[in-house]
FIKOLZA-1660 file (N, C-alpha, C; in steps of 0.1 Angstrom, whole numbers, plus 5000, padded with zeros to 4 digits):
% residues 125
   i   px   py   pz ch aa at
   1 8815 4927 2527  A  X  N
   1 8802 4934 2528  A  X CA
   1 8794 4931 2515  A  X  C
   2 8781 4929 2520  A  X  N
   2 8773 4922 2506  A  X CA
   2 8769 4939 2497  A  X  C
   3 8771 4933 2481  A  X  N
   3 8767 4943 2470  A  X CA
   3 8757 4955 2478  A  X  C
   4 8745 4950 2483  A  X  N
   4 8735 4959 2482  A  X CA
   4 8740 4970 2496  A  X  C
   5 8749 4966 2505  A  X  N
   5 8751 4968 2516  A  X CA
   5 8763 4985 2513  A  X  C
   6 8768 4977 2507  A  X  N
   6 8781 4988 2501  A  X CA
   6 8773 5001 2493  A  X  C
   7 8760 4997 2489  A  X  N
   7 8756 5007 2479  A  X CA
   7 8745 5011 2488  A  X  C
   8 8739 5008 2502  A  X  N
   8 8732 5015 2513  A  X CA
   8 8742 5027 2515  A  X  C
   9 8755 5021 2520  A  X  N
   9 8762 5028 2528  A  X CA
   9 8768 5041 2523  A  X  C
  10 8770 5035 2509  A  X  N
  10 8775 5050 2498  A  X CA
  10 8764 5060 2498  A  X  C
  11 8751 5054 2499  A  X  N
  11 8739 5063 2494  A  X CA
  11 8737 5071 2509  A  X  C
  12 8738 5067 2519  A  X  N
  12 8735 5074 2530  A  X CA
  12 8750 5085 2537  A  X  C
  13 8761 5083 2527  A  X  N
  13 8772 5089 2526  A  X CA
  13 8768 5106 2516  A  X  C
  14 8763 5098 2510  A  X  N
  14 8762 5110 2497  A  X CA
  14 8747 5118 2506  A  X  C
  15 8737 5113 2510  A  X  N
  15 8730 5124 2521  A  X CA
  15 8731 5129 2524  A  X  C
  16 8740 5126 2534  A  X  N
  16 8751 5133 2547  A  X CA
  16 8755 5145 2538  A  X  C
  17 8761 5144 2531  A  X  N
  17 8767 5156 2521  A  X CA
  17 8758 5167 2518  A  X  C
  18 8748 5161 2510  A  X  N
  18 8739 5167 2503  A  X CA
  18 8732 5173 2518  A  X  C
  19 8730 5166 2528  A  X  N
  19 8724 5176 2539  A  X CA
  19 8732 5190 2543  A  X  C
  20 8743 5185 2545  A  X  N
  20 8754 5195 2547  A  X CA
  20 8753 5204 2546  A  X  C
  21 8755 5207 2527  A  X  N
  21 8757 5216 2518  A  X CA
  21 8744 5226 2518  A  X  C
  22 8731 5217 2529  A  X  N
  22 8717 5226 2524  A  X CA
  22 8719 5231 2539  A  X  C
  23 8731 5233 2548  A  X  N
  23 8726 5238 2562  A  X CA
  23 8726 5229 2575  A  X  C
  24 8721 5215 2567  A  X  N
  24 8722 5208 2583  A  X CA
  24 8732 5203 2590  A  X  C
  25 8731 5202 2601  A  X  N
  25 8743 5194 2610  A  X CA
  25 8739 5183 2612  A  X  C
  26 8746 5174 2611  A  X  N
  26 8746 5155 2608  A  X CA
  26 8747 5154 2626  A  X  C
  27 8732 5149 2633  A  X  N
  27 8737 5147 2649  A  X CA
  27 8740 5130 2648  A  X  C
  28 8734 5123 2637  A  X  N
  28 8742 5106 2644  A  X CA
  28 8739 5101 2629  A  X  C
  29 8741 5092 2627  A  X  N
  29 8740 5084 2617  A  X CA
  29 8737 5066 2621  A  X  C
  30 8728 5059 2613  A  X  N
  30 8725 5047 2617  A  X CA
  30 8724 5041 2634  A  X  C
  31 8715 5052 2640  A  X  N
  31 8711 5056 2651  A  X CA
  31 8706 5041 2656  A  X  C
  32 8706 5033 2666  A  X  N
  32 8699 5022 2665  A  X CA
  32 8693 5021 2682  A  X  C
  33 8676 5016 2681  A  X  N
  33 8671 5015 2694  A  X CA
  33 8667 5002 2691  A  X  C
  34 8673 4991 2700  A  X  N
  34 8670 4980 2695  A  X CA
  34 8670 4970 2684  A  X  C
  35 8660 4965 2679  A  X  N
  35 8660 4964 2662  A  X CA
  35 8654 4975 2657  A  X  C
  36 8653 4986 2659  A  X  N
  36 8648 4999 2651  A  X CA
  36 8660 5007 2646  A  X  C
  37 8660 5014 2634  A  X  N
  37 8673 5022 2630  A  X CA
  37 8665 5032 2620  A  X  C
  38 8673 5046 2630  A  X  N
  38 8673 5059 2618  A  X CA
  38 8686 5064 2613  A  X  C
  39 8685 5062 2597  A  X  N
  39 8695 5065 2590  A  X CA
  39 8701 5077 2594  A  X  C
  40 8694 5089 2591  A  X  N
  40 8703 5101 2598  A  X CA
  40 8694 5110 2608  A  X  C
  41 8703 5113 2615  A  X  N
  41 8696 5120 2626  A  X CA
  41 8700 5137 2623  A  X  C
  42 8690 5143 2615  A  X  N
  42 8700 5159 2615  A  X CA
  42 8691 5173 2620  A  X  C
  43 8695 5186 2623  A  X  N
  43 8689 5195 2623  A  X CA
  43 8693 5209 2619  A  X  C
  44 8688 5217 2615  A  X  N
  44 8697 5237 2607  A  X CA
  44 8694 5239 2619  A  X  C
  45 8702 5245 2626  A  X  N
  45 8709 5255 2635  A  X CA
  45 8694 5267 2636  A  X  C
  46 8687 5276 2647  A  X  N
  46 8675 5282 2648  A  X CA
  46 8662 5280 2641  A  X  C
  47 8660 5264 2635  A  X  N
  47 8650 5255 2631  A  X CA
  47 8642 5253 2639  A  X  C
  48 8646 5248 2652  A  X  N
  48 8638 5240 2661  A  X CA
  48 8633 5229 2660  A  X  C
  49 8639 5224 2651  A  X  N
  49 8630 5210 2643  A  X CA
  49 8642 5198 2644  A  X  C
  50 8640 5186 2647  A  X  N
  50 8647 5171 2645  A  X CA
  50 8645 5169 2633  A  X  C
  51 8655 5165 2626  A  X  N
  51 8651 5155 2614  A  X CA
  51 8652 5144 2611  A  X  C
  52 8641 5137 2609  A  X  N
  52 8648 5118 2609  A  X CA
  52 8644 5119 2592  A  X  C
  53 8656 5112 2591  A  X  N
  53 8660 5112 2578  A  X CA
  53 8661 5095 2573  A  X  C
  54 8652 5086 2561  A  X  N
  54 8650 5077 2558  A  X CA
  54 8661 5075 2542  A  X  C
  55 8666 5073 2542  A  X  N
  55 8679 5069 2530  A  X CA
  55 8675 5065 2522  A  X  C
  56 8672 5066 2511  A  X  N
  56 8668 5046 2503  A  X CA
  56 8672 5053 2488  A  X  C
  57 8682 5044 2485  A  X  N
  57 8694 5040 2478  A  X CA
  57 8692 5031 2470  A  X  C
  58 8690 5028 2455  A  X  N
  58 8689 5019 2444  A  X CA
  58 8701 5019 2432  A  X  C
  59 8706 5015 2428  A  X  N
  59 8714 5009 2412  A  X CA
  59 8707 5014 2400  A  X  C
  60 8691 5018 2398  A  X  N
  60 8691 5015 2389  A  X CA
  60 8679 5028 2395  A  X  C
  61 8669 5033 2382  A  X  N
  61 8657 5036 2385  A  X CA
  61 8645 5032 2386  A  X  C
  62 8642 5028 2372  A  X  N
  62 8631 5020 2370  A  X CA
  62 8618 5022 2374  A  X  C
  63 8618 5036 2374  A  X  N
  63 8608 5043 2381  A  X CA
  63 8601 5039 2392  A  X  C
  64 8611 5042 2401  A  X  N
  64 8609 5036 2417  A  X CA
  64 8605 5047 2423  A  X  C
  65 8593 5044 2428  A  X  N
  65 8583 5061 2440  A  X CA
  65 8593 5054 2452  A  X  C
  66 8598 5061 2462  A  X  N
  66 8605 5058 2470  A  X CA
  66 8594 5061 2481  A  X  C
  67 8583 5062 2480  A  X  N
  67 8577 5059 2492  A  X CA
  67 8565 5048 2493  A  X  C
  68 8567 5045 2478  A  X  N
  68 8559 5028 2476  A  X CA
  68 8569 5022 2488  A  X  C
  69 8580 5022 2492  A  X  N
  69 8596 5016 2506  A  X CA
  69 8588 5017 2516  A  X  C
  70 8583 5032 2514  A  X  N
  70 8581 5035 2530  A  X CA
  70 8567 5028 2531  A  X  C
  71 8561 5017 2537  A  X  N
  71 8548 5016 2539  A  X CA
  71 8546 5014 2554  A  X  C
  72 8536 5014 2562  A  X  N
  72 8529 5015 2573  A  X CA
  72 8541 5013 2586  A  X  C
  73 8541 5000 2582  A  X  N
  73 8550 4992 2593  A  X CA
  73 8565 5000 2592  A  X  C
  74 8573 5008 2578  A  X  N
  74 8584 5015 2582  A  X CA
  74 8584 5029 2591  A  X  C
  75 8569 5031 2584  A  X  N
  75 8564 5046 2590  A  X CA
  75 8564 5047 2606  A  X  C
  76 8554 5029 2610  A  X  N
  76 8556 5033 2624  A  X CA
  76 8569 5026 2631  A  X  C
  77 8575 5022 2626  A  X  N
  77 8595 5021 2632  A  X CA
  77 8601 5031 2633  A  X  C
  78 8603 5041 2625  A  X  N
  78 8609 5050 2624  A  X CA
  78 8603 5061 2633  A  X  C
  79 8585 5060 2634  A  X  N
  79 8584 5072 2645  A  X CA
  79 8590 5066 2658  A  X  C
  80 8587 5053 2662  A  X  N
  80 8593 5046 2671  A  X CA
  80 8606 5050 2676  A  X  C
  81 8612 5051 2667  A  X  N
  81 8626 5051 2669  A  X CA
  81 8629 5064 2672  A  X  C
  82 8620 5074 2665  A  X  N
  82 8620 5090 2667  A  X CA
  82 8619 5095 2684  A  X  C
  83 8607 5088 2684  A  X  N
  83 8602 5087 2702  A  X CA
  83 8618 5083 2711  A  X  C
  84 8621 5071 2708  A  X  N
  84 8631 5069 2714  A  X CA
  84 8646 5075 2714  A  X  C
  85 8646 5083 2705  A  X  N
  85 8657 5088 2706  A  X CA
  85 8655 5103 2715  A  X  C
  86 8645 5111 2709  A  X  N
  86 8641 5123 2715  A  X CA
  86 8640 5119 2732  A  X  C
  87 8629 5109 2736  A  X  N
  87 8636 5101 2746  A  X CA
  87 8647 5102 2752  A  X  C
  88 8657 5097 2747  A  X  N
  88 8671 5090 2750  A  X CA
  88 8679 5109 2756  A  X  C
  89 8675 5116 2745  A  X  N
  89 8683 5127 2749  A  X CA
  89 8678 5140 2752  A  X  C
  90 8665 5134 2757  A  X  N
  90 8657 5143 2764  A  X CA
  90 8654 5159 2756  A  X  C
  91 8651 5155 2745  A  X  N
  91 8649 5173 2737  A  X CA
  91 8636 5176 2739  A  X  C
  92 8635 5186 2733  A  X  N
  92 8622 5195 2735  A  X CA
  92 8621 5203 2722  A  X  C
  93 8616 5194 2707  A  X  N
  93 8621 5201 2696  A  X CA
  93 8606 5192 2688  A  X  C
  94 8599 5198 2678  A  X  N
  94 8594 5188 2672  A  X CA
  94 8604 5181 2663  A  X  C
  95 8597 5172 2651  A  X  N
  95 8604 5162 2646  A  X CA
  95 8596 5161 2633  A  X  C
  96 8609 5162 2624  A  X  N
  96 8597 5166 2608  A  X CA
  96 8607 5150 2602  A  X  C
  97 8601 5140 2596  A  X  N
  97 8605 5128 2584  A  X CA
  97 8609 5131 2574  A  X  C
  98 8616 5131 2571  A  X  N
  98 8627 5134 2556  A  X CA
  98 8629 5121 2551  A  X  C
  99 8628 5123 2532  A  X  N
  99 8634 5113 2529  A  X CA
  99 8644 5114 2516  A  X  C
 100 8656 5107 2513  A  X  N
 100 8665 5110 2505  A  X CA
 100 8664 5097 2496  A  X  C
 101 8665 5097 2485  A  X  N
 101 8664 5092 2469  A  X CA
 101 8677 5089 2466  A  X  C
 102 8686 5080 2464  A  X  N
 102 8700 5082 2459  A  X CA
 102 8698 5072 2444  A  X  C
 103 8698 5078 2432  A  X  N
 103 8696 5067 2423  A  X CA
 103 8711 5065 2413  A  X  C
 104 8710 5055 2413  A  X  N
 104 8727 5056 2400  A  X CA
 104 8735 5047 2408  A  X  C
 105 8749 5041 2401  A  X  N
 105 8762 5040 2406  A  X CA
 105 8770 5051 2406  A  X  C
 106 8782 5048 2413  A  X  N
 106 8793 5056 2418  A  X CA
 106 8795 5064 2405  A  X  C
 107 8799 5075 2404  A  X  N
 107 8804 5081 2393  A  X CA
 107 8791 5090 2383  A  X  C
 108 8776 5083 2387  A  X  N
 108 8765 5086 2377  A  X CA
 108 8752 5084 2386  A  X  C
 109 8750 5095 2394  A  X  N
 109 8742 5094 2407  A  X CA
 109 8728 5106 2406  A  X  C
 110 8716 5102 2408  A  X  N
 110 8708 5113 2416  A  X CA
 110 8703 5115 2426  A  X  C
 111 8701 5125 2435  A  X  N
 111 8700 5126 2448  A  X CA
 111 8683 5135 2444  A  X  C
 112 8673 5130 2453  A  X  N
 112 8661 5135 2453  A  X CA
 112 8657 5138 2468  A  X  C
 113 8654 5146 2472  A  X  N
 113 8651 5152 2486  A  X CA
 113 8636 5154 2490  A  X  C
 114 8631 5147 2499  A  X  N
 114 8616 5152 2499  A  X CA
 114 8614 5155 2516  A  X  C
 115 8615 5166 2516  A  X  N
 115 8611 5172 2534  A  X CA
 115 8597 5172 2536  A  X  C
 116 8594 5166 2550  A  X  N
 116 8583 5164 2554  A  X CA
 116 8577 5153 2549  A  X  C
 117 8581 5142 2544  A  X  N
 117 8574 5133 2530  A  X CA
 117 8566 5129 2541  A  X  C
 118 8564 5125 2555  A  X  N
 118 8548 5118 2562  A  X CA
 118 8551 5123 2573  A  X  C
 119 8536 5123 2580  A  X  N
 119 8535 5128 2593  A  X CA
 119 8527 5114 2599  A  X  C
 120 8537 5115 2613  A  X  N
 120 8530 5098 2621  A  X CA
 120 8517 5100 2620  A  X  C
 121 8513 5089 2619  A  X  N
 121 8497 5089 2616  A  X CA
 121 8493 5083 2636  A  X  C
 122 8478 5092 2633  A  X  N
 122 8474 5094 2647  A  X CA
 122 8469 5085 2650  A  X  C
 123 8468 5078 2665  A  X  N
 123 8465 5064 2671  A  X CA
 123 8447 5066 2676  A  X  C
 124 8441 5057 2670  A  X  N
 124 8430 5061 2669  A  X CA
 124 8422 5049 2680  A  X  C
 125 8413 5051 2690  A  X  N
 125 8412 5039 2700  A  X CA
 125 8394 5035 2696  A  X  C
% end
């Protein structure tokens, strides 16, 4: 497994946790509709709310905005994929975008949490 791939997979390991520990229940992980993929799929228990959860995992800092990552085109995959999943399992819940920060190597790590970080932007004709 290539360097960056191992240090995705730690970082969306250490979410999962960090979600945990704030309440949520982890419903899928690296969720895939097609070529679309949501990192974690989670929700707290009398919320009412989905959460699609966007990972993004770096080595280093270097004062990285983690949503300079997210631009248009991941925004609208991931609602995509949001559609399709709610879809797939037929809920009846809104659906709020989370995003998780994991900065550092193993042993020397920060985890940055931002709930709600975008709302799908509306399709304008």
């Amino acid at each position: 497994m290539a360097g960056h791939n191992t240090l995705g997979t730690e970082g969306e390991r250490m979410a999962c946790e960090f979600l945990i520990t704030q309440g949520y229940i982890i419903r899928e992980t690296n969720w895939r509709l097609n070529h679309l993929e949501i990192d974690i799929v989670a929700e707290r228990p009398g919320e009412g709310l989905l959460h699609i959860v966007e990972v993004k995992t770096r080595s280093d800092d270097a004062h990285f905005d983690p949503m300079r990552a997210i631009n248009r085109k991941k925004i609208m995959n991931l609602v995509n994929a949001a559609n399709g999943y709610v879809r797939h399992y037929r809920l009846h819940m809104g659906v709020q975008f989370d995003v998780v920060l994991v900065v550092g190597r193993q042993g020397n790590t920060r985890l940055a949490f931002y709930p709600n970080a975008f709302r799908p932007p509306l399709r304008t004709y």
